[in-house]
CHARMM-style PDB file with segment names, atoms N, HN, CA, C and O in Angstrom:
ATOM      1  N   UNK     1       3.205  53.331 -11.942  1.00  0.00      PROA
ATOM      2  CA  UNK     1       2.319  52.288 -11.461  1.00  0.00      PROA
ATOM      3  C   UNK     1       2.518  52.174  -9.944  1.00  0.00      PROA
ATOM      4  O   UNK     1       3.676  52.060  -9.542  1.00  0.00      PROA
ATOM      5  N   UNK     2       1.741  52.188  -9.260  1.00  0.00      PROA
ATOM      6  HN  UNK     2       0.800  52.281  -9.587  1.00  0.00      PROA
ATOM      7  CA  UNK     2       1.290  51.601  -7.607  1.00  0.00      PROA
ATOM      8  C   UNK     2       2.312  50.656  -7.136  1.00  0.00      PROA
ATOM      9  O   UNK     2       3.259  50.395  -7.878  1.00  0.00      PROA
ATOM     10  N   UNK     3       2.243  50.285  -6.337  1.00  0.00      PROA
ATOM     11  HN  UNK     3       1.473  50.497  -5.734  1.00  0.00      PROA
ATOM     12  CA  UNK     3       3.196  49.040  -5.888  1.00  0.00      PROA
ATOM     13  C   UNK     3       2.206  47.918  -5.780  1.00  0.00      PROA
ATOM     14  O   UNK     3       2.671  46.781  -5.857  1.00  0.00      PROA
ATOM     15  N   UNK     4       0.748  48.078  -5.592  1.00  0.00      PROA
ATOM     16  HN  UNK     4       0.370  49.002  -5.529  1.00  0.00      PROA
ATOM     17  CA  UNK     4      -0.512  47.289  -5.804  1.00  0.00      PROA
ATOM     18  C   UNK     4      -0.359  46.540  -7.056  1.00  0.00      PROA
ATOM     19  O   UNK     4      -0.373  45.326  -7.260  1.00  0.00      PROA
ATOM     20  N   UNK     5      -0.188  47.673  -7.956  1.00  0.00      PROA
ATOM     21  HN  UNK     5      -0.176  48.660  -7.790  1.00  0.00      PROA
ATOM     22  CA  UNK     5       0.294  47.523  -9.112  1.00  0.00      PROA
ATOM     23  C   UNK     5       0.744  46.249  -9.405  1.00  0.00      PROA
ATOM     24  O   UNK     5       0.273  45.144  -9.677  1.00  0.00      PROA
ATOM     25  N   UNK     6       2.262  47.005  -9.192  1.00  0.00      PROA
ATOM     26  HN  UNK     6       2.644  47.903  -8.971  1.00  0.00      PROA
ATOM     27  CA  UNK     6       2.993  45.791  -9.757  1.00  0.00      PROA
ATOM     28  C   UNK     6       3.236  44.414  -9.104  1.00  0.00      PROA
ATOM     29  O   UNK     6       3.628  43.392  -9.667  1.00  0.00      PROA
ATOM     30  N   UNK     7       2.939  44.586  -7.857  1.00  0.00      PROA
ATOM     31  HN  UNK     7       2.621  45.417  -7.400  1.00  0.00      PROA
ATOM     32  CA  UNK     7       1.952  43.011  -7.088  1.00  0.00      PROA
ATOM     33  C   UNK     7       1.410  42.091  -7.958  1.00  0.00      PROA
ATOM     34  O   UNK     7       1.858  41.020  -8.366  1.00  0.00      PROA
ATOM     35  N   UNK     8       0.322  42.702  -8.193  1.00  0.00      PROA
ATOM     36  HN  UNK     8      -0.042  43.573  -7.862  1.00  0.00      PROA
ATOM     37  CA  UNK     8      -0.270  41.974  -9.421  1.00  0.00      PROA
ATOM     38  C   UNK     8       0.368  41.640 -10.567  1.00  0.00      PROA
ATOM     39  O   UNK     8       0.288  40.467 -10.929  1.00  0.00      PROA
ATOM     40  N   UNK     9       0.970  42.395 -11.201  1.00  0.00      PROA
ATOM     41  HN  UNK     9       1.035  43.348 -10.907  1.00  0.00      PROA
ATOM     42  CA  UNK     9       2.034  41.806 -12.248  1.00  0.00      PROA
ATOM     43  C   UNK     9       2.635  40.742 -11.864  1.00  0.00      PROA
ATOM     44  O   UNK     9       2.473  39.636 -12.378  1.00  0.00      PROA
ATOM     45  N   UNK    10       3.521  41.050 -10.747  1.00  0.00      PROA
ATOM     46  HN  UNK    10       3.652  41.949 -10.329  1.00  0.00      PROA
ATOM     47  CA  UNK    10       4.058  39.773 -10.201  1.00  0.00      PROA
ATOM     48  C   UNK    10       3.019  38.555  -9.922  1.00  0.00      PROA
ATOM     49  O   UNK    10       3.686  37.556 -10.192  1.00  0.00      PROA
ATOM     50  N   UNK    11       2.502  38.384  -9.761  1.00  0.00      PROA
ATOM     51  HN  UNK    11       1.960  39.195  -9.541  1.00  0.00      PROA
ATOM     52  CA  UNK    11       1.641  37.251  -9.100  1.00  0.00      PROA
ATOM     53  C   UNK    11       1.077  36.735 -10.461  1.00  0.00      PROA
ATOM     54  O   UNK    11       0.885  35.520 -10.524  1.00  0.00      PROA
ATOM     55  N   UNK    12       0.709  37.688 -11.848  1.00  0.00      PROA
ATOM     56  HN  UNK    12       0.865  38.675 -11.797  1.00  0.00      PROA
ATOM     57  CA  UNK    12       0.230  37.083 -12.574  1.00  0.00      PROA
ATOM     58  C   UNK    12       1.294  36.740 -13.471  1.00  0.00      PROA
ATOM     59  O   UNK    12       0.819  36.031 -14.359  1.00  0.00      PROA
ATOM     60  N   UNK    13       2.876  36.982 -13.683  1.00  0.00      PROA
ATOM     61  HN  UNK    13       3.261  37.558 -12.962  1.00  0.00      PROA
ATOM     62  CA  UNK    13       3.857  36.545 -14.068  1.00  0.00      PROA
ATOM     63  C   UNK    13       4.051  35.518 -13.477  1.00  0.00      PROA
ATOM     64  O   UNK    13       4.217  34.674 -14.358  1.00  0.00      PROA
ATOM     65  N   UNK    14       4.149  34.976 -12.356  1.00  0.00      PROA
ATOM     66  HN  UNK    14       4.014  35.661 -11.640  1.00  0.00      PROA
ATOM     67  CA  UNK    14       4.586  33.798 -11.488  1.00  0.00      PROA
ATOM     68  C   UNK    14       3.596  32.629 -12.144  1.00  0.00      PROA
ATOM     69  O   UNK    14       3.941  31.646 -12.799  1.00  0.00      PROA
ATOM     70  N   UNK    15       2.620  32.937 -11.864  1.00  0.00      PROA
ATOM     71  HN  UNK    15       2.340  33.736 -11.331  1.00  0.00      PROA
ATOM     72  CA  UNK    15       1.264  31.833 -12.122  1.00  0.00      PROA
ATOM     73  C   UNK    15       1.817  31.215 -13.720  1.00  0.00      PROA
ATOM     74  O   UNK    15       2.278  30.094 -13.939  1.00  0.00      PROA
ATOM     75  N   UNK    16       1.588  32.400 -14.765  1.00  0.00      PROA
ATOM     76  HN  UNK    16       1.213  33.310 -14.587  1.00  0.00      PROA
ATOM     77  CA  UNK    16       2.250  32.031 -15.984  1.00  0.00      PROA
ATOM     78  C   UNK    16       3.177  31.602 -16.138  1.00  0.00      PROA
ATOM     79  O   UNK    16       3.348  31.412 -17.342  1.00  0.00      PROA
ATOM     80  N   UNK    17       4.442  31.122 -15.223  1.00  0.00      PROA
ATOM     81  HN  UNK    17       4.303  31.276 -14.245  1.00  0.00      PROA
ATOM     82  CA  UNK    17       5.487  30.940 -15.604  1.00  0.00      PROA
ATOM     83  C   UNK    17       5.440  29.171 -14.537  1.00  0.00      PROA
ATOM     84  O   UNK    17       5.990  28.129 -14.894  1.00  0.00      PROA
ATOM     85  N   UNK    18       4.865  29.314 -13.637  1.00  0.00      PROA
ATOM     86  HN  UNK    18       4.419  30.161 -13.346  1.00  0.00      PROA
ATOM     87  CA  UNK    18       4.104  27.798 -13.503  1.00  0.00      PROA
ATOM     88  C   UNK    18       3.537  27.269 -14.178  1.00  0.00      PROA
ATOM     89  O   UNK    18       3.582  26.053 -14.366  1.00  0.00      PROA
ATOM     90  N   UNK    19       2.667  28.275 -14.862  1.00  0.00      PROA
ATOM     91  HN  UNK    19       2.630  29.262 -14.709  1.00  0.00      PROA
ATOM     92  CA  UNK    19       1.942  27.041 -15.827  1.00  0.00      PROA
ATOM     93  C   UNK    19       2.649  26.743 -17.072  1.00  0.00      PROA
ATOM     94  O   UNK    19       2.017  26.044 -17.864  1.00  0.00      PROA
ATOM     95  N   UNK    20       3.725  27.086 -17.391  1.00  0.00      PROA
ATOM     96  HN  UNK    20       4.238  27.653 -16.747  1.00  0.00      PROA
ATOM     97  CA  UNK    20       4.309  27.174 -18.464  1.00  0.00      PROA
ATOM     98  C   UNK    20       5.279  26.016 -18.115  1.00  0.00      PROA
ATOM     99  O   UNK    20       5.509  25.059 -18.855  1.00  0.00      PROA
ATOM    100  N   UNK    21       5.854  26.243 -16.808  1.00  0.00      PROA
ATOM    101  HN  UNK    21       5.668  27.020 -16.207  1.00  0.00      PROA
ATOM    102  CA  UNK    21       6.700  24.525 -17.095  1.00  0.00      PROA
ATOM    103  C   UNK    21       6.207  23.382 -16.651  1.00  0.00      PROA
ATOM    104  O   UNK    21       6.789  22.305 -16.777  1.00  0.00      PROA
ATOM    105  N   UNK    22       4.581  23.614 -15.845  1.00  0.00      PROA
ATOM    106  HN  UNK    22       4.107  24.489 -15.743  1.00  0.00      PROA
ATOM    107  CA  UNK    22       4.170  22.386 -15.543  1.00  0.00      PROA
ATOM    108  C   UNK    22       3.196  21.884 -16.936  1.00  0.00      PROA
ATOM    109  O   UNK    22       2.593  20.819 -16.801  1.00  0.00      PROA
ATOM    110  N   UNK    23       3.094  22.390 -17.823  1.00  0.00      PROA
ATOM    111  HN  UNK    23       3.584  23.255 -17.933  1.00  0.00      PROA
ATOM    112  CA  UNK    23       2.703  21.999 -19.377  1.00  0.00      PROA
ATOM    113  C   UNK    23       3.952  21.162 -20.203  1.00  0.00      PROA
ATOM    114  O   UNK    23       3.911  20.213 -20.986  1.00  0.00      PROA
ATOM    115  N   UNK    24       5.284  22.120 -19.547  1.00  0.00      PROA
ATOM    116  HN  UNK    24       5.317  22.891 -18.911  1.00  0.00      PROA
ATOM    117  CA  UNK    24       6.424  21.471 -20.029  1.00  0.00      PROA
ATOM    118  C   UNK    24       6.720  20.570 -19.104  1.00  0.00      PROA
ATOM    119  O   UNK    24       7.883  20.529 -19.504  1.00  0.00      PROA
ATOM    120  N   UNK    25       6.721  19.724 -18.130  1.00  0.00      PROA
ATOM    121  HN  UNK    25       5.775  19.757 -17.806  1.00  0.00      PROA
ATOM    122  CA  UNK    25       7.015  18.565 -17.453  1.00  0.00      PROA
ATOM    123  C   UNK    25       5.841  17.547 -17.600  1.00  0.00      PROA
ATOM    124  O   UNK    25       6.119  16.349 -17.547  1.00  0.00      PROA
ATOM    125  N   UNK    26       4.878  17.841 -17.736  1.00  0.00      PROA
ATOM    126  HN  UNK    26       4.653  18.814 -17.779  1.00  0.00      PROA
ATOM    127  CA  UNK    26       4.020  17.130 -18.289  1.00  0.00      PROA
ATOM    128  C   UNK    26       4.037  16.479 -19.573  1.00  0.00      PROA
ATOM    129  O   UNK    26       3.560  15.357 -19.740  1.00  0.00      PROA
ATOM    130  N   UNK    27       4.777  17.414 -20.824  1.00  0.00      PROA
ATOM    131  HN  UNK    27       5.164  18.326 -20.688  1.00  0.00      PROA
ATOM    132  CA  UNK    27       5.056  16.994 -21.666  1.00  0.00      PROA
ATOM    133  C   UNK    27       6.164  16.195 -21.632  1.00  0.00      PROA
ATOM    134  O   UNK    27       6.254  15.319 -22.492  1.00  0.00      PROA
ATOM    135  N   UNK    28       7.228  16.347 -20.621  1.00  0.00      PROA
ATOM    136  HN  UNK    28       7.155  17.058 -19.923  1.00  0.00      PROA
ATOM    137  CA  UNK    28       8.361  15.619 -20.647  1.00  0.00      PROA
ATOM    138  C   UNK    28       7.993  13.999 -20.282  1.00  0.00      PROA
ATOM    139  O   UNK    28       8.567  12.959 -20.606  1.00  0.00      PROA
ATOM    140  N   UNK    29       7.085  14.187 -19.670  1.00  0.00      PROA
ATOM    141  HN  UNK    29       6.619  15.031 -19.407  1.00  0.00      PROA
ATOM    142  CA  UNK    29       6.611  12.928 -18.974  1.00  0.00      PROA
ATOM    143  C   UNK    29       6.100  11.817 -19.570  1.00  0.00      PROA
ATOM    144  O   UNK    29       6.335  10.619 -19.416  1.00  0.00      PROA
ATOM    145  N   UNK    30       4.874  12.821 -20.741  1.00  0.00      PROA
ATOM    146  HN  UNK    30       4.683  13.794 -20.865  1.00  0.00      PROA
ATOM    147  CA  UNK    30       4.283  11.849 -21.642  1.00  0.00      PROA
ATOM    148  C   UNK    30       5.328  10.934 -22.619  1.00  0.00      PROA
ATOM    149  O   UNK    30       5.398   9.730 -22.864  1.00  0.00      PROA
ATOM    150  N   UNK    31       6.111  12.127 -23.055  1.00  0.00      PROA
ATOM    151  HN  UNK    31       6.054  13.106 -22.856  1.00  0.00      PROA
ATOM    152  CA  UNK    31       6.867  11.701 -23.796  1.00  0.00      PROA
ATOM    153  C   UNK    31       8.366  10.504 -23.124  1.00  0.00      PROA
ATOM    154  O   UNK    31       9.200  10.107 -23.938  1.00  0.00      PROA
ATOM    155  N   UNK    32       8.415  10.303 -22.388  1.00  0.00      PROA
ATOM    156  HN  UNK    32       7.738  10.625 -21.727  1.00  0.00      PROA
ATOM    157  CA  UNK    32       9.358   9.185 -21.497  1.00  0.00      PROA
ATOM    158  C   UNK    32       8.533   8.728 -21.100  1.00  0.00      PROA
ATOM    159  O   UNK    32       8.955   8.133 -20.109  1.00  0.00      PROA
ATOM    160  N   UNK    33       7.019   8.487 -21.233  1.00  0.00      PROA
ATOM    161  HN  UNK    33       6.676   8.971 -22.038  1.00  0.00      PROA
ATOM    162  CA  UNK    33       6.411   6.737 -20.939  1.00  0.00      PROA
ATOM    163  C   UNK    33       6.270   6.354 -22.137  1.00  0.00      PROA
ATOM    164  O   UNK    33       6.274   5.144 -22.365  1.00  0.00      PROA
ATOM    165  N   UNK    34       6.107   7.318 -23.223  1.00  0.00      PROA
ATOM    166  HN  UNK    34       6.104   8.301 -23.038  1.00  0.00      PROA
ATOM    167  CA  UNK    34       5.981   6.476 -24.357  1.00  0.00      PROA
ATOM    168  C   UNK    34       7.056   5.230 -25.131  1.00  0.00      PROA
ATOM    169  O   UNK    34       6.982   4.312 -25.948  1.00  0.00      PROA
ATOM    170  N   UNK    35       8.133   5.968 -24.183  1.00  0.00      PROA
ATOM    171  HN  UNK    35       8.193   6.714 -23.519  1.00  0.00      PROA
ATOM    172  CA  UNK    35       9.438   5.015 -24.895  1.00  0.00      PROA
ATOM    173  C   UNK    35       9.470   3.615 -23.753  1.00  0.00      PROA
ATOM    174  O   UNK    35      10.401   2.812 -23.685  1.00  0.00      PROA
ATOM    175  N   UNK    36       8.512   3.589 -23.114  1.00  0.00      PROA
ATOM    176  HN  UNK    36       7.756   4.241 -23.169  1.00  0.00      PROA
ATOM    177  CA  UNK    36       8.672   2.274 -22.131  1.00  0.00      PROA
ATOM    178  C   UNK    36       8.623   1.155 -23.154  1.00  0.00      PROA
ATOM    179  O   UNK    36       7.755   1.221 -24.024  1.00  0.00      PROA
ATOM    180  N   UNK    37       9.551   0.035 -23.136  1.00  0.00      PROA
ATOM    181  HN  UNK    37      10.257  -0.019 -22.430  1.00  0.00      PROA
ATOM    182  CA  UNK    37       9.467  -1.001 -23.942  1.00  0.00      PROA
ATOM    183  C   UNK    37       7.793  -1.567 -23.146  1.00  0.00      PROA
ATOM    184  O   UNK    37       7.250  -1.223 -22.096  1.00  0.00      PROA
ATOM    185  N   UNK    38       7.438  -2.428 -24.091  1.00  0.00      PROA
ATOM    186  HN  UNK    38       7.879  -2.708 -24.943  1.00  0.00      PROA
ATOM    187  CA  UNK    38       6.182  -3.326 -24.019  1.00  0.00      PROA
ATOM    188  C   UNK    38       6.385  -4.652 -22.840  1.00  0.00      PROA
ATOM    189  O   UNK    38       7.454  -5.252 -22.737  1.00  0.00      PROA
ATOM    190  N   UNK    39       5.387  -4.914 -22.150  1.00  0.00      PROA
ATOM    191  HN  UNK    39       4.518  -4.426 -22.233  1.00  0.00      PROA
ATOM    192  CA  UNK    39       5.123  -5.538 -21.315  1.00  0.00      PROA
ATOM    193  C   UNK    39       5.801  -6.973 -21.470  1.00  0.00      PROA
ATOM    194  O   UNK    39       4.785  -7.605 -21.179  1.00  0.00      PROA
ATOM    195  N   UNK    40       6.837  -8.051 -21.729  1.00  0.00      PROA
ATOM    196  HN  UNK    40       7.662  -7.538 -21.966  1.00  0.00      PROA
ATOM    197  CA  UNK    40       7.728  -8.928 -21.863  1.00  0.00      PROA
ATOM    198  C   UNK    40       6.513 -10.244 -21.158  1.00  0.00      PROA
ATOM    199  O   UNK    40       6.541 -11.395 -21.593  1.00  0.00      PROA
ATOM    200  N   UNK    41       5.857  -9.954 -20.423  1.00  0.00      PROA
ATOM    201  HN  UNK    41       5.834  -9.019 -20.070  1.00  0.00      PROA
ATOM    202  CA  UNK    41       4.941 -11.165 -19.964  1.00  0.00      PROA
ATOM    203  C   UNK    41       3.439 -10.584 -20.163  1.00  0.00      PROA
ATOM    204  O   UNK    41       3.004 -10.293 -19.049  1.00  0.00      PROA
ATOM    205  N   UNK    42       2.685 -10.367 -20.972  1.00  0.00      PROA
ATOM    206  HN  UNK    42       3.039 -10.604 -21.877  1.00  0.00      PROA
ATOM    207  CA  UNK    42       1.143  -9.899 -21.197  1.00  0.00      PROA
ATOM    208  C   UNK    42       0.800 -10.335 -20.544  1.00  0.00      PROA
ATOM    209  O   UNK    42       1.213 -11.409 -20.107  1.00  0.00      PROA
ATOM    210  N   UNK    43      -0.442  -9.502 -20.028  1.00  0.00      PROA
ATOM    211  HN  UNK    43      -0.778  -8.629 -20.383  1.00  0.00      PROA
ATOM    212  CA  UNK    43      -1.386 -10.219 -18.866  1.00  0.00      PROA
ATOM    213  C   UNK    43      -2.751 -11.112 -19.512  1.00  0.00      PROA
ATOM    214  O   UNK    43      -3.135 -10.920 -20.666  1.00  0.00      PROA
ATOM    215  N   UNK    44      -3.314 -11.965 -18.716  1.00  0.00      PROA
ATOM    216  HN  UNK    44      -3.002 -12.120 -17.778  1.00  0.00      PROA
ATOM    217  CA  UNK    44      -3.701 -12.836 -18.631  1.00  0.00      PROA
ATOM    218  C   UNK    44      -5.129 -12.355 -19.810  1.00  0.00      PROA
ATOM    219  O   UNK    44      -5.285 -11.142 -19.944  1.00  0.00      PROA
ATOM    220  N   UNK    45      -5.856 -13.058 -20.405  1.00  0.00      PROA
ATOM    221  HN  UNK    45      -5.730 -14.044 -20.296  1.00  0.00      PROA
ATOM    222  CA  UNK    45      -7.215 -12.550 -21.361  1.00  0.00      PROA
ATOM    223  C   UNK    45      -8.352 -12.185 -20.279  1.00  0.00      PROA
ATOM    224  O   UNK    45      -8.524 -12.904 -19.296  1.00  0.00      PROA
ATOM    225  N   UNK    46      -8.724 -11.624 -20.393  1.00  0.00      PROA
ATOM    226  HN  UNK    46      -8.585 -11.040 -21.192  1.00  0.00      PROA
ATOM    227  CA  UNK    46     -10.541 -11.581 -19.648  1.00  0.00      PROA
ATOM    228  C   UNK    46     -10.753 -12.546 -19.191  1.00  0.00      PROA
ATOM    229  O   UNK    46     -10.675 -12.527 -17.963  1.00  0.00      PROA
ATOM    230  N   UNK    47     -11.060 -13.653 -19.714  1.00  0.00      PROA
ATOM    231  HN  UNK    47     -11.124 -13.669 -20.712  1.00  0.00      PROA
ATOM    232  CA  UNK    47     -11.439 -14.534 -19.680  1.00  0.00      PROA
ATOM    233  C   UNK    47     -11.070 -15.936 -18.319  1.00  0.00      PROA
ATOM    234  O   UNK    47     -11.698 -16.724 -17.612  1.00  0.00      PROA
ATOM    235  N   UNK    48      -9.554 -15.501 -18.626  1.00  0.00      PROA
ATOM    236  HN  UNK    48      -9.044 -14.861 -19.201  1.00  0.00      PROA
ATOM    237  CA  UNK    48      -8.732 -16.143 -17.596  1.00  0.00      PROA
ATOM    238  C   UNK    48      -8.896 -15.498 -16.398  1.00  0.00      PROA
ATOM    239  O   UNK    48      -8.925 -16.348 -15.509  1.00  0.00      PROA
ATOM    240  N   UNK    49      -9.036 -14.219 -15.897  1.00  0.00      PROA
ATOM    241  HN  UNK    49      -9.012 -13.528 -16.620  1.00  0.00      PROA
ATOM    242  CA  UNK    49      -9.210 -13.824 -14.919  1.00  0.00      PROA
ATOM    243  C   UNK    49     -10.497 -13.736 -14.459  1.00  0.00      PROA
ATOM    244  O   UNK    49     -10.700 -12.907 -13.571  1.00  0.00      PROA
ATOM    245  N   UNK    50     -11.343 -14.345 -14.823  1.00  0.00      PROA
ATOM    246  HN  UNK    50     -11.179 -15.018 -15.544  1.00  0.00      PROA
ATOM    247  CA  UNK    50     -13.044 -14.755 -14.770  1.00  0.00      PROA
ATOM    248  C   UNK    50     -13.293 -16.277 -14.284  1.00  0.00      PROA
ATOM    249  O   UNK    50     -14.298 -16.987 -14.304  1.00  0.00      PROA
ATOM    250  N   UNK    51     -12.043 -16.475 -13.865  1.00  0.00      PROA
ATOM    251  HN  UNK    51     -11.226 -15.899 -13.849  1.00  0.00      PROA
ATOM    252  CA  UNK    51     -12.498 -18.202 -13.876  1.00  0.00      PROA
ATOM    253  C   UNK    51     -12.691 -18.810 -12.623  1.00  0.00      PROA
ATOM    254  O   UNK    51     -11.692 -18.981 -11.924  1.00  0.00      PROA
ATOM    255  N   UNK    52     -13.988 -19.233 -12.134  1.00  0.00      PROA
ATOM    256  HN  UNK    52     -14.800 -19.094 -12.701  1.00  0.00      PROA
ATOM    257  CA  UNK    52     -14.845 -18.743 -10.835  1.00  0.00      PROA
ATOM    258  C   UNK    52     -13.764 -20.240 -10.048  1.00  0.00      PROA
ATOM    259  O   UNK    52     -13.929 -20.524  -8.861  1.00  0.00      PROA
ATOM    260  N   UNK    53     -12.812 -20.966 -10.866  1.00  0.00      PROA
ATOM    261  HN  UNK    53     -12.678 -20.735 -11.830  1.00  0.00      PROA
ATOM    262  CA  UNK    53     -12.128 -21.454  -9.446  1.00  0.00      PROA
ATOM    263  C   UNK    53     -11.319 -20.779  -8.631  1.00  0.00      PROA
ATOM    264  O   UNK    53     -11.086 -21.142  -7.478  1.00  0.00      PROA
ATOM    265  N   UNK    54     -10.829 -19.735  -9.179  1.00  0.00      PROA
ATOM    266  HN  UNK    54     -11.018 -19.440 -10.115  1.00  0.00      PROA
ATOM    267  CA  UNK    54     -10.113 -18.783  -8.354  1.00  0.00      PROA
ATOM    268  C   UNK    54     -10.848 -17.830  -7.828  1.00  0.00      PROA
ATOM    269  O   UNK    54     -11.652 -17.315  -8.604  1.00  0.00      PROA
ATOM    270  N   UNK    55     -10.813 -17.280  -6.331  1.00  0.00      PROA
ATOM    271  HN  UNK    55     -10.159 -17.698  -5.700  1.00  0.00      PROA
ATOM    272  CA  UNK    55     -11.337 -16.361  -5.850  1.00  0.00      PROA
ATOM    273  C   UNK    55     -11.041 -15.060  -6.312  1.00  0.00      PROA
ATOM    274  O   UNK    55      -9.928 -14.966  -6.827  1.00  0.00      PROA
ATOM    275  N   UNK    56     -11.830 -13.863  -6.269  1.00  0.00      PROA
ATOM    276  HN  UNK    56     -12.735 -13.939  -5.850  1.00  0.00      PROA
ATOM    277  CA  UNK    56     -10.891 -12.899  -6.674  1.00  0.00      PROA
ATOM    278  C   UNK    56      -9.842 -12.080  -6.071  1.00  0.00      PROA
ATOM    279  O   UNK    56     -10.003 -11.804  -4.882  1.00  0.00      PROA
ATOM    280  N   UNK    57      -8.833 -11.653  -6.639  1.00  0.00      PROA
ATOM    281  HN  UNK    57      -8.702 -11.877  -7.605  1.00  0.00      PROA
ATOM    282  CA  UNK    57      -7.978 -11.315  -5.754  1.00  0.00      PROA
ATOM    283  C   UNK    57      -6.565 -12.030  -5.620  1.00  0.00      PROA
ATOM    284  O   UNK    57      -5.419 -11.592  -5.527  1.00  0.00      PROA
ATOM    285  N   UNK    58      -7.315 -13.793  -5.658  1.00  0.00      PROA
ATOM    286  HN  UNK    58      -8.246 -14.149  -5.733  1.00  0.00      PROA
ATOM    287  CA  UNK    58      -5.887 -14.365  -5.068  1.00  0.00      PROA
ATOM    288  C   UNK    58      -4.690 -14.372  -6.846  1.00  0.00      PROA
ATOM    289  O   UNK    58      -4.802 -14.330  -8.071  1.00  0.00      PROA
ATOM    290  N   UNK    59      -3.658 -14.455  -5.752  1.00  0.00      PROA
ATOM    291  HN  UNK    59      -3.567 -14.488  -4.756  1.00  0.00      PROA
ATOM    292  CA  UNK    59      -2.450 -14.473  -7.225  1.00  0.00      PROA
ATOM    293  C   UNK    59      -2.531 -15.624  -7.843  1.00  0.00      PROA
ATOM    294  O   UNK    59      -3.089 -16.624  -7.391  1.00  0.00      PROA
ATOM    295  N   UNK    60      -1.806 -15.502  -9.229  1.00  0.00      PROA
ATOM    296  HN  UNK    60      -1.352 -14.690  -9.597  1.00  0.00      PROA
ATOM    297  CA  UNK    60      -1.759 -16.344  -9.853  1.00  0.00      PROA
ATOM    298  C   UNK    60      -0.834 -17.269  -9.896  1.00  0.00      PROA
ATOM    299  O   UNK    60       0.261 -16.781 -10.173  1.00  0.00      PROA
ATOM    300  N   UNK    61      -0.814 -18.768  -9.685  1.00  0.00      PROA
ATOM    301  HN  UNK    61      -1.704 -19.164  -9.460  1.00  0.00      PROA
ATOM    302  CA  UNK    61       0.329 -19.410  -9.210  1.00  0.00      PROA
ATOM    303  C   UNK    61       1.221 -19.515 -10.485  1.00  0.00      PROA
ATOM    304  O   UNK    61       0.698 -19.942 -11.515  1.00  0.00      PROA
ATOM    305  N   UNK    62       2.352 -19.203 -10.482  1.00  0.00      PROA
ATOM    306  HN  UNK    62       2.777 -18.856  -9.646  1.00  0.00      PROA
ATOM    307  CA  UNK    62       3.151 -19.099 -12.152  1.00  0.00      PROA
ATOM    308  C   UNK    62       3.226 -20.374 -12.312  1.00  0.00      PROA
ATOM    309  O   UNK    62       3.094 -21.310 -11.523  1.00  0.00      PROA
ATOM    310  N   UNK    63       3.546 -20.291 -13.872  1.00  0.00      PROA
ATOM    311  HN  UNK    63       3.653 -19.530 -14.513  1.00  0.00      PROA
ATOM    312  CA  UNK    63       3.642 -21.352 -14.505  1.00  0.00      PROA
ATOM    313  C   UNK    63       5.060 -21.875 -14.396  1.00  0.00      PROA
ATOM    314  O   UNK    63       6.048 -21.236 -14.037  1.00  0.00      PROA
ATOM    315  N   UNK    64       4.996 -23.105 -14.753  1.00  0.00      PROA
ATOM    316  HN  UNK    64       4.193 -23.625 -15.044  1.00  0.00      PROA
ATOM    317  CA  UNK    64       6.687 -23.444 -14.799  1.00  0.00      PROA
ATOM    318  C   UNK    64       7.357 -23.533 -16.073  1.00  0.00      PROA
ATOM    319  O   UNK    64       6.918 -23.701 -17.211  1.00  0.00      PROA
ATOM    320  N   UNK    65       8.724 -23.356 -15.539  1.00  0.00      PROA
ATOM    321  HN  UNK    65       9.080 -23.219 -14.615  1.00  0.00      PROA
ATOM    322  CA  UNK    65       9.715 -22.897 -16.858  1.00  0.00      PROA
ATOM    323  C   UNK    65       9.882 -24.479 -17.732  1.00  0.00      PROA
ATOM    324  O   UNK    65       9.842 -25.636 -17.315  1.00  0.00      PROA
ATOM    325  N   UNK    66      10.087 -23.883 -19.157  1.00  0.00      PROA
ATOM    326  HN  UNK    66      10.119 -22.943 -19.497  1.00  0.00      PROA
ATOM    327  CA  UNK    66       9.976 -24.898 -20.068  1.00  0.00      PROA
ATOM    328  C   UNK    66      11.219 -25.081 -20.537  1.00  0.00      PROA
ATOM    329  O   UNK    66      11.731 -24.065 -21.007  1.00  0.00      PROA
ATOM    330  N   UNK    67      11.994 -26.260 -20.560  1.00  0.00      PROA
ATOM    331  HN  UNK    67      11.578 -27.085 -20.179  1.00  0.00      PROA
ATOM    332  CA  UNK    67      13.289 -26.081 -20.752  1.00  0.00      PROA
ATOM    333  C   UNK    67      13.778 -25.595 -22.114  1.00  0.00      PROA
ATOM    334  O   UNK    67      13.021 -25.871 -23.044  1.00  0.00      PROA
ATOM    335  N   UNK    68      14.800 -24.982 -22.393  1.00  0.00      PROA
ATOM    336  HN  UNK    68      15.415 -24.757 -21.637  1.00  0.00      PROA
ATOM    337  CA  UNK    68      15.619 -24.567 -23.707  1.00  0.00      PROA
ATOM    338  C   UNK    68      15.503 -25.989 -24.390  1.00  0.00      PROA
ATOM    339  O   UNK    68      15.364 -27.100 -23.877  1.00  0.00      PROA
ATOM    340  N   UNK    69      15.632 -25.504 -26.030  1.00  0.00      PROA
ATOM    341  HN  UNK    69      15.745 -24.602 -26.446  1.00  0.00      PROA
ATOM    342  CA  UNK    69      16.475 -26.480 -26.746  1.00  0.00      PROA
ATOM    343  C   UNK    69      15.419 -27.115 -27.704  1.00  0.00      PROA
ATOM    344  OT1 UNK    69      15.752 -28.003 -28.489  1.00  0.00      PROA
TER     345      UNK     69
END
């Protein structure tokens, strides 16, 4: 074989072997967001964030803490 040749081999080994672990880091990825625990404060309904006294945009002033017990 040429040295053209095997250029091409190389170049089309390389490509394959990129795409082969960026399929595998991708998969690594999906799979470690899936284990993210769930959101501890849900966000607000539709509804609440529709509510024309607030402009849009501005934050939401938190609520206050409710005591234990």
């Amino acid at each position: 074989m040429s040295v053209g040749g095997w250029i091409v081999v190389g170049v089309v080994a390389w490509i394959a072997v990129a795409l082969l672990v960026a399929v595998l880091v991708g998969r690594m990825v999906r799979l470690r967001d899936r284990q993210v625990p769930e959101d501890p404060m849900p966000r607000p309904s539709q509804q609440a964030e529709s509510d024309p006294r607030r402009p849009h945009g501005a934050p939401r002033a938190p609520e206050p803490r409710r005591p234990r017990g």
